[in-house]
Each structure stands twice: as structure tokens, then as C-alpha cells.
C-alpha positions in Angstrom: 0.0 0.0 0.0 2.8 2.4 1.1 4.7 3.3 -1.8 8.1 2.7 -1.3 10.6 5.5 -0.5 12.7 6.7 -2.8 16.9 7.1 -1.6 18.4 9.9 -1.5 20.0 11.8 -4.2 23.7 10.6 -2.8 22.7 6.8 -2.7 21.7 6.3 -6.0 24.1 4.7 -8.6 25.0 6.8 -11.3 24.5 5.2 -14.8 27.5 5.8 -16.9 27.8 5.4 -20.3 30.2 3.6 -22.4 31.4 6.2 -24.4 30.8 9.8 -23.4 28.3 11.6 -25.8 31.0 13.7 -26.9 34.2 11.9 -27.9 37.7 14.1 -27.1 39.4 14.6 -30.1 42.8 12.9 -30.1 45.1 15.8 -30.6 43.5 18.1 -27.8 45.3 16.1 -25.5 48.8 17.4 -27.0 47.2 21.3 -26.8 48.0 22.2 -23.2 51.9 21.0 -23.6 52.6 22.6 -26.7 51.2 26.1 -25.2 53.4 25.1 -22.2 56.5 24.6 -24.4 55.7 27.6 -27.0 56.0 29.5 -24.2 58.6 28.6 -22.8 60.7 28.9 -25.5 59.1 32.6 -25.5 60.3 33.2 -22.2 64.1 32.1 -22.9 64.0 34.2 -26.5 63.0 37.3 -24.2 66.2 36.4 -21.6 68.2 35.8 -24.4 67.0 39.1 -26.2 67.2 41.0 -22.9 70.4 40.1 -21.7 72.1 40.6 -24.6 71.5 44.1 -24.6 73.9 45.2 -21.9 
């Protein structure tokens, strides 16, 4: 008669999908280090520029 209760929002197992809806493409994963590396080859070109100018 009683319907049953419901658990809370915490209990409840999370369906997960197989894939995720949408993919990663392959090359973003290379982004963040080549914007790491291009600048920190910026950093030593502006050392080198500025310390050559004594």
C-alpha cells in the first residue's frame, strides 16, 4: 500500500555510459603541452633578447 521511499539523491548509482556523448578529439590532449612549451621557449627568446643588450 505504502509506496516505497525513494533514496536519497547521494545513494543512488550513477548510470555511466560507455562512451561519453561527446568523444575528445585525439590531438587536444597534445594542446596544453605545446602552449606550455611555446612558451617557454618565448620566455628564454625574451632572456636571451634581454640580456644581450647590456
Amino acid at each position: 500500500m505504502c509506496a516505497r521511499p525513494e533514496p536519497p539523491l547521494a545513494v543512488r548509482p550513477v548510470p555511466r555510459a560507455a562512451e561519453p556523448l561527446t568523444p575528445e578529439p585525439v590531438m587536444s590532449r597534445y594542446v596544453a603541452p605545446l602552449g606550455f612549451t611555446l612558451a617557454a621557449v618565448w620566455v628564454a627568446v625574451l632572456f636571451v633578447l634581454a640580456s644581450g643588450t647590456h
